[in-house]
N, C-alpha and C positions, 0 to 999 in steps of 0.2 A: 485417433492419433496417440492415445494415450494408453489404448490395451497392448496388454503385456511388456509394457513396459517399466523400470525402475523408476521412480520418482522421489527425488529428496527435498524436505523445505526445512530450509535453515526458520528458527522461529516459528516451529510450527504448532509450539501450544497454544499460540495468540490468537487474536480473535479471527483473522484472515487464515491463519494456517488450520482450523478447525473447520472456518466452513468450507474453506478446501478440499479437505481430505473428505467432510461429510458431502460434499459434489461430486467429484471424482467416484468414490464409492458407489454412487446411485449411475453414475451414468456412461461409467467404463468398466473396463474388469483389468486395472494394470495388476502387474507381476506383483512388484512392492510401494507401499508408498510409505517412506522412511522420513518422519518424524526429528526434526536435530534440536535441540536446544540445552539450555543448561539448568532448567526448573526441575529436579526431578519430581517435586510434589506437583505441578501442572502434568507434565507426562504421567503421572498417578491415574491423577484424575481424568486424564483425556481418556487413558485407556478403560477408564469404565464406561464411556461413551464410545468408543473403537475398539475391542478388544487385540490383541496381538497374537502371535501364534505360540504365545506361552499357552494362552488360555483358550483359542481358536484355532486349530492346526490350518486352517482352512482361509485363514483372515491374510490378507496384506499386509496388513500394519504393523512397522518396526518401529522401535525408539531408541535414540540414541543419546547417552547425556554428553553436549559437546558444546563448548563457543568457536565461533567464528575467529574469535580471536587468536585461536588456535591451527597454526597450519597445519600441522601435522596430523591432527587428530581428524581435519573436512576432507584430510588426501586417504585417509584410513574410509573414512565416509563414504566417500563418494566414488570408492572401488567397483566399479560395475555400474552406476548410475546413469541412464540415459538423461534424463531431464533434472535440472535443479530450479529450484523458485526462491529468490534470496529474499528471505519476509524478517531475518533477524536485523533488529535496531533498536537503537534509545532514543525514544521517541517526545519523550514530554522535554516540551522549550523550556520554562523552568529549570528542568533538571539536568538538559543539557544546557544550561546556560550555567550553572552553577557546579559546575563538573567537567570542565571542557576534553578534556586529555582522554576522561572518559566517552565519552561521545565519538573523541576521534578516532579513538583504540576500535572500537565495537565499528561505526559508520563508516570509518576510510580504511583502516587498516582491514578488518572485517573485510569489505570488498576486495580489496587487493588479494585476499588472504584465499578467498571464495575464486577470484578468477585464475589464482595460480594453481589449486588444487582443481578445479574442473579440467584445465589444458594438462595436468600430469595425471591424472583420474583417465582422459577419453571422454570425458562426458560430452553429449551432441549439442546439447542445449541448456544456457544459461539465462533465465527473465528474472529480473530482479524488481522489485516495487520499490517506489519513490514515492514525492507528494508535490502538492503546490507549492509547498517552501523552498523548494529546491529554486524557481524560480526567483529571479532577481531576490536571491536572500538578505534578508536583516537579522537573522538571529544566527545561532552556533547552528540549530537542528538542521535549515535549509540550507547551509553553507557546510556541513558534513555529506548530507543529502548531493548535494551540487557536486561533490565531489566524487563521491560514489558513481552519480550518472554517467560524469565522463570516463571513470575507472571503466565500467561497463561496455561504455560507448565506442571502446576505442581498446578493447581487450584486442579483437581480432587480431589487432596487429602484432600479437603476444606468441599467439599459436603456430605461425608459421604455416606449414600446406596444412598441419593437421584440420581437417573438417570441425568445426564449432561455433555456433552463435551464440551470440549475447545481445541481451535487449532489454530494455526498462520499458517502465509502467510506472506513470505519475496521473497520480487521481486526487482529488478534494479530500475533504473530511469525514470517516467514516460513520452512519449513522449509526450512533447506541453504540460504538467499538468501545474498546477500555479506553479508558482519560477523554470520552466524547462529555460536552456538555451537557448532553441530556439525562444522565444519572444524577451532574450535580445541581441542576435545576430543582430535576425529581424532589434531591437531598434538600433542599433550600426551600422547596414549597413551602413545608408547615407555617414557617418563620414567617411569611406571608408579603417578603419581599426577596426580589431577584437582581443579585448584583451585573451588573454590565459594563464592560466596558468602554462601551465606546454606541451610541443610538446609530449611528452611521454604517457601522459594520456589515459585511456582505460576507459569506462564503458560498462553495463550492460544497453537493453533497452528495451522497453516492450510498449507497444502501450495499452490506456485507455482500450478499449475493449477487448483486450486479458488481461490484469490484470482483470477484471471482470469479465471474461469467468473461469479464473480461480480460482478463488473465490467462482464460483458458484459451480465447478468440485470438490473441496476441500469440502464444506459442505458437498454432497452428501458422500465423500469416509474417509472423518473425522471421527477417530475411540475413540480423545479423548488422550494429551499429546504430538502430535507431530507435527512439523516445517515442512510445503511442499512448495519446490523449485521449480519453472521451468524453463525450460532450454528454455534461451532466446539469440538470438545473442548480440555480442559486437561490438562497435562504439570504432573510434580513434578519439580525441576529435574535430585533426585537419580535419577530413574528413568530420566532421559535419559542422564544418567552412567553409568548400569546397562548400559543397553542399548548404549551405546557402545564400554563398557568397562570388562566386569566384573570384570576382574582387576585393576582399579587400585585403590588406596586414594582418598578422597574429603578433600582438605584443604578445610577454610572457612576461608576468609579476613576473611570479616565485612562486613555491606553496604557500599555504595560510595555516595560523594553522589552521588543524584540516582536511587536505584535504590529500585523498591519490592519490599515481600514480593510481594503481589498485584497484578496488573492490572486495572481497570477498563476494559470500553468501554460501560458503559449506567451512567451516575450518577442517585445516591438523586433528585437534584435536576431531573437531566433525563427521568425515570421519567412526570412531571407531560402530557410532550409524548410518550410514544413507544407506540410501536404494536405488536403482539405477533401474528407470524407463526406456522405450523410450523417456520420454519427459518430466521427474520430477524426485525429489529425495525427500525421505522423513527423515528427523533428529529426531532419541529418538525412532526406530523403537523396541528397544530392550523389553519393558513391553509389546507387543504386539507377542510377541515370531513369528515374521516373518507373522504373518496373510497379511500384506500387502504382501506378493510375489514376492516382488524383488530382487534384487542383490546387496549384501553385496559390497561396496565400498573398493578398499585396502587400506590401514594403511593410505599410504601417501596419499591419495589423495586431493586434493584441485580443488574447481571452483571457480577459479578466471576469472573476465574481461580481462585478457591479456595470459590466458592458453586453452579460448573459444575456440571451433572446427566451431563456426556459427557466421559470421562476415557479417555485413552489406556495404555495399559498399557504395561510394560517389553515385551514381546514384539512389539507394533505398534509403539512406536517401533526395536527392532530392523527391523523388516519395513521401514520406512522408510527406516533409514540403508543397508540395504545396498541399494535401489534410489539414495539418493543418489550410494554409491559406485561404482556401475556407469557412472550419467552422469560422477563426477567421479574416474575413478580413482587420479590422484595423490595423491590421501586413503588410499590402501589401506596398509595394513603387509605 
């Protein structure tokens, strides 16, 4: 689905846009895969891990220094682009709670910005990533988030006959991604205790390459309006603690604005529109009169981090961090 074809990812020196493009690479042969963000020292360095056809006449890989927040410059972009994957965002709660306007500039306007330039570009297809926050939000990040989806969710009606899908992707917390807890555990080991906030706490987790496995399963089954979930296990926050760092003591510090016990990514309310896979759920399936095939959700239902049937143990999350620390070894003690 994806040979010879143009491919663009806003935010794609992040952590999601690298393994992307290093998937893609092994396991299609597209035309281009075009790189957008605004770090030129990330694009630096990505291209020594991807070269480009400065340095590879032979290679894919374009870069572009661009924000999102910029329309003009995604409409120059994405001139010829078959496929977009919208991965730019501000992402840390903190710092979109203490910066709101910016948050909103980069996550709402940003999307608006993204689905005007694909409909005036031609491009066929737009999948954009979200997260659990987006769900019944309490903070600025999942209420930017929230905003974006429906921006996405409800572009179609923007394009008129022109041919164009748009679709989101909301998934838990990345394991080992930038601002993942498990670097600052790492960080905090020596000190021989580990702050937490809350003994209660559940998430959702999702490992780099299974978030772009599914990503890429999504474009293909992308029909245009609708939100696909996958069913991923949950972590207790202290088990992660465990497995990180069993010799430390566990401080709680007590929640923080804007943080919940549990995460949601399937709400009691959006239950009404979603659809039930072996291994996904799809939200908004109702304009599609059931073509997806799956099973109607009842009324009440909700997935929550702490309602999961797929829970990772302290010894699997061990299993994990010591492959994270092989990729990242200046985490080691």
């Amino acid at each position: 689905m994806l040979n010879d074809k143009n491919i663009l990812v806003t935010g794609g020196t992040g952590s999601f846009g690298q393994k992307f493009c290093e998937t893609v690479l092994k396991e299609y042969a597209p035309k281009k895969i075009i790189v957008y963000s605004r770090d030129e020292l990330k694009q630096y360095e990505m291209k020594q891990r991807f070269p480009d056809n400065t340095s590879d006449k032979k290679s894919p890989m374009r870069y572009l220094i661009g924000d999102v927040r910029e329309e003009n410059r995604l409409l120059h972009a994405f001139n010829g682009v078959d496929i977009v994957v919208h991965a730019a965002a501000l992402k840390q709660v903190p710092s979109c709670e203490y910066n709101p306007m910016e948050a909103v500039k980069t996550n709402v306007i940003g999307a608006m910005n993204v689905v005007t330039a694909a409909i005036n570009a031609g491009v066929k297809k737009v999948i954009a990533l979200s997260t659990d926050k987006a769900a019944s939000p309490i903070n600025l990040y999942g209420a930017t988030k929230l905003c974006s989806d429906k921006i996405f969710t409800a572009a179609r009606a923007y394009a008129g006959p022109q041919e164009i899908d748009f679709s989101v992707v909301r998934y838990g917390n990345v394991f080992g991604s930038r601002g993942s807890v498990i670097p600052f555990f790492l960080k905090e080991r020596p000190k021989r205790v580990l702050p937490i906030t809350d003994e209660r706490m559940t998430r959702f987790w999702i490992t780099l390459r299974e978030g772009v496995d599914f990503v890429l399963a999504c474009i293909k089954r992308m029909k245009g309006g609708e939100v696909f979930v996958p069913k991923i296990p949950s972590m207790k926050i202290t088990d992660l603690a465990k497995a990180v760092a069993p010799e430390c003591k566990l401080r709680f510090t007590g929640i923080r604005s804007g943080e919940k016990i549990h995460e949601v990514m399937v709400g009691r309310d959006d239950a009404r529109t979603t659809l039930e896979f072996d291994d996904y759920f799809v939200i908004g399936w109702a304009g599609h009169n059931n073509s997806f095939q799956g099973r109607p959700c009842p009324l009440d239902f909700e997935y929550r981090s702490d309602n999961n049937d797929q829970w990772l143990t302290i010894e699997q999350l061990r299993k994990y961090i010591e492959e994270f620390l092989v990729d990242h070894p200046e985490y080691a003690q």
